[in-house]
N, C-alpha and C positions, 0 to 999 in steps of 0.2 A: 203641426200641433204646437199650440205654447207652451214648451214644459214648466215654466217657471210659474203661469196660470195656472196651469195644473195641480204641482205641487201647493202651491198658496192655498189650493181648498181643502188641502187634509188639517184634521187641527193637530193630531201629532207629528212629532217628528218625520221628514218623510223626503226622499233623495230620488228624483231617477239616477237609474245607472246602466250606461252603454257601455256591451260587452264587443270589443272588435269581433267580426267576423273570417275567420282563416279559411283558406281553401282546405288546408289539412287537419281539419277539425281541433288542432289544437287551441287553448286558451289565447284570447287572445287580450290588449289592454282594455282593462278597466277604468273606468272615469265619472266621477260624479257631475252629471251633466247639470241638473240643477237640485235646487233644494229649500225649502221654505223656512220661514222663521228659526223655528225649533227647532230645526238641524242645525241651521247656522250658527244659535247660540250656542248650540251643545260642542258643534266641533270647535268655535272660539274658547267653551269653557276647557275642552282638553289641551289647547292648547296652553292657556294662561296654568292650567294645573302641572302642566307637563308631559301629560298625557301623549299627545299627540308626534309628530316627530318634526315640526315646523315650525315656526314663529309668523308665518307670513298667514293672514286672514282668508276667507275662504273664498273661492275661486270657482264656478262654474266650467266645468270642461276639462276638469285637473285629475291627475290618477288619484285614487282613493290610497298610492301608497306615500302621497305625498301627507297623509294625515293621520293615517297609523301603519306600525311595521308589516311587513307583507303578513296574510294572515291565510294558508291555504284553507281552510272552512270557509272563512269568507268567500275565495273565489270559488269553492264549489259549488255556492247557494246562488253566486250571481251566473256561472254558466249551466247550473239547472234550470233556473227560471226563465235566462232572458233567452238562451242560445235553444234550450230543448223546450221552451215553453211550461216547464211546472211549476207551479205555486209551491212556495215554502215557507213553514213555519219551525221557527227552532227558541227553545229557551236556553238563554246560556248564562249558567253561572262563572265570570271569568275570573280569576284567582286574582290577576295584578289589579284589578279595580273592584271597590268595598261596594258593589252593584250589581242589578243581575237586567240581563236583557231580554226582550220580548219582540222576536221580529219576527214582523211579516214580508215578503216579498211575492210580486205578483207580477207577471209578464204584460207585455205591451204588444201591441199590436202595432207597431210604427213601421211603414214602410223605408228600407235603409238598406241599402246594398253592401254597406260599408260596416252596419252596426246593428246589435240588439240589443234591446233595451226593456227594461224590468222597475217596478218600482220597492223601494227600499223602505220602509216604516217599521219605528221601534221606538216602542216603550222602556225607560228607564227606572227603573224602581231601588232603593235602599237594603230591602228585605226577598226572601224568599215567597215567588206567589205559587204554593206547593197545588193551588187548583190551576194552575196555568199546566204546572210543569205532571199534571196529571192528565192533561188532554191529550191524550195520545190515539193514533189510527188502531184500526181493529185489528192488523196482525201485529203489531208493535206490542199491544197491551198482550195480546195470548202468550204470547212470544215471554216479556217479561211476568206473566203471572203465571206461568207453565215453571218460569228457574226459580221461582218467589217459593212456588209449592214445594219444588223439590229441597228447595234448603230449609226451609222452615221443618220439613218431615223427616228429613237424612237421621241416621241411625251410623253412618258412614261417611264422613265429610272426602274423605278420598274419595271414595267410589262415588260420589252422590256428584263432584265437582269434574268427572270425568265425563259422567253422563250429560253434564250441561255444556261441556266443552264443544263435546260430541254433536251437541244439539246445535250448537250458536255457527261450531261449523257449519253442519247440513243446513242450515238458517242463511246461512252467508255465502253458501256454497264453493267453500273456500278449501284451499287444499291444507291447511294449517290452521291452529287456534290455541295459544300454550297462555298459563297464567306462569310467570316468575315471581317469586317470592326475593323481596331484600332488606338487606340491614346494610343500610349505609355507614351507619358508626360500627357496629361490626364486622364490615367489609365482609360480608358472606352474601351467597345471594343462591336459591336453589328451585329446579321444576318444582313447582306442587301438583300440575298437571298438565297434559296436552293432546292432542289428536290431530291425526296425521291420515290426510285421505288417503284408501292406500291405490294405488298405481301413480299416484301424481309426482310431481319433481321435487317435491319437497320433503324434507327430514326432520326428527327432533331434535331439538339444539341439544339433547340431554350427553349425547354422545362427545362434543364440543364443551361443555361447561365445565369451568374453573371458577377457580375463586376470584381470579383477575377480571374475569367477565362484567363481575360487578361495577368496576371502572368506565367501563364498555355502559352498562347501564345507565350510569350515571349523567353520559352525555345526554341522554335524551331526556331530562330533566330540563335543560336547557333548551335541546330542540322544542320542546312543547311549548316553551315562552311561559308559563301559567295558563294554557288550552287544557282543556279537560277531554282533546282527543285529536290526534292527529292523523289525518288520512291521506295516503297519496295512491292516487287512481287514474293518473295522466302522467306523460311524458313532462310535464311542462312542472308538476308538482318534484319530479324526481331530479329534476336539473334544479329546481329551490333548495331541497337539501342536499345534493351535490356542493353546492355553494355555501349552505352551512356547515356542512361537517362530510369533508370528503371517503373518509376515512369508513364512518358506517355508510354510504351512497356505495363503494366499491364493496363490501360487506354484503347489502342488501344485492346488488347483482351479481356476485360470486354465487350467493346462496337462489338465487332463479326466480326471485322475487319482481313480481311485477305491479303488484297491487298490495298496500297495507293498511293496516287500522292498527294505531297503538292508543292506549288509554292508560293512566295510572291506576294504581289500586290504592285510595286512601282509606287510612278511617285516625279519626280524633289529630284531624289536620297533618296528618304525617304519610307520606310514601311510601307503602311499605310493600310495593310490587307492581308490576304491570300484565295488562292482558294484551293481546294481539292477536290478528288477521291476517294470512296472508293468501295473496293470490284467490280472490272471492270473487262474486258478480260484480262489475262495476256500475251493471245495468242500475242494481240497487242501493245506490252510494249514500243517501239519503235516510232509507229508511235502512240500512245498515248500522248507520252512523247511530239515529235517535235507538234504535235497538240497542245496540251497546253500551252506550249511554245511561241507560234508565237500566239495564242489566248489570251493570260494571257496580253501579250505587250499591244493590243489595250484596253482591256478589262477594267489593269490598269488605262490605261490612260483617256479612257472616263470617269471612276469613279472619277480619280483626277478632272479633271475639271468641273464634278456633283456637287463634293464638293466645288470646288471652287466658282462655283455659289451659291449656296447653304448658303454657309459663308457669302459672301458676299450682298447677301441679308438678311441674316438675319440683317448685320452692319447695312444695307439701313435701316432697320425696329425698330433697339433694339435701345436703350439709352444705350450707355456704360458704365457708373456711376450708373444706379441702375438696369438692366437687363429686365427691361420691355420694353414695346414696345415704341416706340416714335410718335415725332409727324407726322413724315411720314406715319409709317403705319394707327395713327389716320386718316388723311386726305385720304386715301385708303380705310380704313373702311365706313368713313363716305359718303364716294362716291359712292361703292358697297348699301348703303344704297338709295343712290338719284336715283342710274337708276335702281334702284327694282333688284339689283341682291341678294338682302337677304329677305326672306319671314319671316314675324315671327304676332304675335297676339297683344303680348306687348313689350311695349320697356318702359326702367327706365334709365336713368341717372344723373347721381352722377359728378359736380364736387365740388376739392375738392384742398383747395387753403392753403399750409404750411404755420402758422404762424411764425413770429417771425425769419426767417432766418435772413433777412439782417442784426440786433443785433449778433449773432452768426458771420456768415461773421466776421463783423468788430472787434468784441472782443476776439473771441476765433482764428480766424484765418479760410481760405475757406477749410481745411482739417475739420474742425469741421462741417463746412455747411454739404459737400458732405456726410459728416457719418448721419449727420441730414436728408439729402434729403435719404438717402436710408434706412433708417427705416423709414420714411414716407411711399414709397411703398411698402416696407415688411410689414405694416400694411394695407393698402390698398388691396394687393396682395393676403391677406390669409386671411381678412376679406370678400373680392367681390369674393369668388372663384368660383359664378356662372356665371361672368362676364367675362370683359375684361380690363385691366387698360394700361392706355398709361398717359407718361408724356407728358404734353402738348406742357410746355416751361418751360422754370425755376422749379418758386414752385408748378404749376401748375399740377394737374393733372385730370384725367377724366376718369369715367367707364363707361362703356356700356354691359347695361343686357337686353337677351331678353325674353321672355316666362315663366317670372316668377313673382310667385304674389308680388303684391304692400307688405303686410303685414313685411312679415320675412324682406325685403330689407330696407324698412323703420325703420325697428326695430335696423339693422345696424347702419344705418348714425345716430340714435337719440343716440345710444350706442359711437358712435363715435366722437360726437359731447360734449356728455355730458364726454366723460374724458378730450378733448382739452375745459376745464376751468381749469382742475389743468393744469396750465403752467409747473410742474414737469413731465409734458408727452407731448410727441409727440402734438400738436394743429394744429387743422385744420379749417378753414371756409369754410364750408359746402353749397350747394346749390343739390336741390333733385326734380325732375320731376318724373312722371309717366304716363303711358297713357294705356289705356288699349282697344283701338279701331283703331289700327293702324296707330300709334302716329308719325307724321312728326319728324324726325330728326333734321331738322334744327330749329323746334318749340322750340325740348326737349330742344337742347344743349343751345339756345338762355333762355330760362326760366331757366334750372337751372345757367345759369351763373350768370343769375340777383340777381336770389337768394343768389349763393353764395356772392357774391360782398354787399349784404345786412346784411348777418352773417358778413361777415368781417367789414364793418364800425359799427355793433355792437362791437364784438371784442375790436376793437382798440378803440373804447369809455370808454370802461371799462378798457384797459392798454395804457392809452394815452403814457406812455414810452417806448411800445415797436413801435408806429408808425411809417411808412416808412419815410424814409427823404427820 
C-alpha cells in the first residue's frame, strides 16, 4: 500500500501512524510513517512557533516524540486504534496551545508482522466548536446527563457529590474515586468527597491528609503538562511517570494502585482541585476517559460556585478585621433563638465592652486600634471556647453559651475582669447574665448589657482620663 498516496487524498490534516507490535502486549514505538500536506505544514508551523521539540523538518518514519513531548492520551488513542482496532474520536481542549483539536483516528488493515498501523486526522480550530464537543456516544451522554441532573437539583451538595462519586465509580468500575479540593496560595488543600469499593485494596486518603499533602498536589500540575486528563492503564504509562516524578510513581505503588485517571477541577481558569480513578476497567479506557471528561466540566463548575457561595456567606457572617463572626450573623442567631429554632436548657451571655480604644485611636494611630480590637477577640475567642463570640459593632462584643453550668463560665468573666484593671492588658467592661430555666434571649442580652454599661461607668470613674469624649 502507498501510504503517502494514501494520505495525499485526505484534504485535512492526516498522518499514518505505526504502532510496534510486542509479543507482551505492551506499547510499543510510535512513528509517523507518512503524512500529507497539512500535516506537514502544521508540524513545520509548531515547530517555527516553538511548539514542537525539534528544529529539524519532518521526516517519514520518525517517532512522533520527536515532534512533541511524550503525550500518554496520545499513545492511548494510537494503541486503541491501530493495535486493538477501534476508531477514535476525541476533542481536546489543550491549555499550552490558544487551540482546540478535532481528531479522528481509524485503523488499517495493513498486513505487518512487525507493525499496526491507524490513521491519524485533525481539525485545528481557534475557538471552542461546543457542537463537536457535544457529539457524544449513548452511554457517555446518560452517564453525563444522569451527574448534570443530579447537580442542577441537589438541595445537598455533600450528599448530592457523594452519590455521583459513587456513580462515576460503579461507571468505571473502579475501586476508588475521591474529589480533592485546593488552594494553592493558601496552602490548604481537603476531601470534599470519595468512595471507596468496599472489599477492594484500596483506602481513603482522608486518613493520610495533611496540610503538606498539598505540595504533594502540586506536582501534578506539572505532570499534566496543560492535559486536561491523565490516565495510566499500562505498564509502559507507569514507567513514563516513574521517570517524571519518582517520588508519586513509588506513592502510587505503595498505595496498590495499578490503573489511574486524574483530571483537574477548574472553574474561571484556576485549579481549584482534582478528581480521580483508581484501579477501574482498563477494558474501557476510552470511554472512561471522554466520561470524565465532559463530567469533570460540570462537576467543576457546580463546585466553583458552591464555593463561591459559600465565601461569600461567610463575608455576609465574619467581621474582616478580627475573624469572628459579626453582627449579622449575631442578628441571625439571635432570631434562630426567637422562633424556637435552637432548643437548649441554659443560656449565659456575656457582653463584653473594649476599654480604652478611642485614647489608642487618637494617639497611637487606627492601626494601633485594629491590633487592639483583635487581641480583644482572640482573648474572648479562646477564653468562651464553649460559646460563640460575635463583634457586635465597634468595641463591642457579645458571647452566647448554651448548656453549660453557671459556675466554670462565671469564673471566666470574673478572671477576665479582674486582669482589665491592670490597664497593661487588654480591659474590658464586663456585663454577665445566666439563666438556667430556659432563659429568654432578649431578657439575657437586655440584662447583661445593663450590666456591662454599669462596669464601664465604674471603669471610667476610676480612669476619669481614659473617658470617651
Amino acid at each position: 500500500m502507498d501510504l503517502q498516496k494514501f494520505v495525499d487524498s485526505f484534504n485535512s490534516m492526516t498522518c499514518v501512524v505505526s504502532v510496534e507490535k510486542r509479543k507482551d502486549g505492551r506499547l510499543g514505538r510510535i512513528l509517523y510513517e507518512a503524512a500529507n500536506a497539512a500535516f506537514i505544514e502544521a508540524t513545520n508551523t509548531a515547530i517555527r512557533d516553538g511548539y514542537a521539540i525539534t528544529n529539524e523538518p519532518f521526516r517519514p518514519g520518525t517517532s512522533y516524540e520527536k515532534y512533541m513531548k511524550k503525550e500518554l492520551n496520545f499513545e492511548h488513542f494510537c494503541y486503541q486504534c491501530a493495535i486493538k482496532k477501534e476508531p477514535v474520536h476525541a476533542y481536546i481542549r489543550p491549555e499550552h496551545f490558544d487551540f482546540c483539536i478535532n481528531l479522528i483516528m481509524l485503523p488499517l488493515g495493513i498486513e505487518d508482522p512487525n507493525k499496526a498501523y491507524c490513521t491519524y486526522s485533525q481539525n485545528i480550530s481557534p475557538e471552542v466548536d461546543y457542537d463537536t464537543m457535544s457529539k457524544l456516544s449513548v452511554e457517555t451522554s446518560s452517564a453525563v446527563l444522569k451527574t448534570c441532573i443530579k447537580l442542577r437539583g441537589t438541595q445537598n451538595m455533600q450528599k448530592t457529590m457523594d452519590e455521583i462519586l459513587s456513580d462515576i465509580r460503579d461507571l468505571c468500575d473502579a475501586n476508588y474515586c475521591c474529589i480533592l479540593l485546593t488552594d494553592f496560595n493558601e496552602h490548604t488543600c481537603s476531601v470534599f468527597s470519595d468512595s471507596v469499593k468496599e472489599g477492594s485494596n484500596q483506602h481513603s486518603i482522608r486518613g493520610i491528609l495533611t496540610n503538606n499533602f498539598v505540595d504533594y498536589a502540586k506536582t501534578w500540575v506539572d505532570i499534566l503538562a496543560g492535559s486536561n486528563c491523565l490516565m495510566l492503564a499500562s505498564e509502559d504509562d507507569f514507567e513514563a511517570i516513574k521517570q517524571r516524578d519518582p517520588n508519586w510513581y513509588a506513592s502510587l505503588t505503595k498505595a496498590n494502585v495499578d490503573s489511574l485517571v486524574l483530571l483537574p477541577l477548574e472553574f474561571n481558569n484556576t485549579i481549584s482541585g482534582f478528581i480521580w480513578v483508581t484501579n477501574f476497567d482498563t477494558t474501557k479506557t476510552l470511554q472512561i476517559k471522554e466520561t470524565l471528561e465532559i463530567s469533570t466540566f460540570f462537576i467543576a463548575s457546580e463546585l466553583g460556585n458552591f464555593q463561591l457561595l459559600n465565601r461569600l456567606e461567610m463575608l455576609s457572617n465574619m467581621d474582616l478585621l478580627t475573624g469572628i463572626l459579626n453582627r449579622n450573623s449575631m442578628n441571625n442567631r439571635v432570631s434562630q433563638f426567637l422562633y424556637g429554632m435552637i432548643s437548649y436548657k441554659s443560656l449565659a451571655v456575656v457582653f463584653a465592652d473594649l476599654n480604652g480604644l478611642k485614647p489608642v485611636n487618637d494617639v497611637q494611630g487606627h492601626d494601633a486600634g485594629d491590633e487592639l480590637l483583635k487581641k480583644a477577640s482572640t482573648i474572648l475567642k479562646e477564653t468562651f471556647t464553649e460559646g460563640t463570640v460575635y463583634r457586635a459593632g465597634g468595641d463591642e462584643f457579645l458571647v452566647i453559651i448554651t448548656d453549660h453550668p453557671r459556675e466554670p463560665i462565671e469564673a471566666k468573666v470574673n478572671k477576665i475582669h479582674e486582669k482589665s484593671q491592670d490597664l497593661n492588658n487588654v480591659s474590658f467592661s464586663l456585663g454577665f447574665y445566666y439563666s438556667d430555666c430556659d432563659g429568654d434571649i432578649r431578657t439575657a442580652m437586655h440584662e447583661a448589657d445593663l450590666r456591662m454599661y454599669e462596669d464601664k461607668k465604674q471603669f471610667y470613674a476610676r480612669h476619669p482620663e481614659l473617658k470617651k469624649r
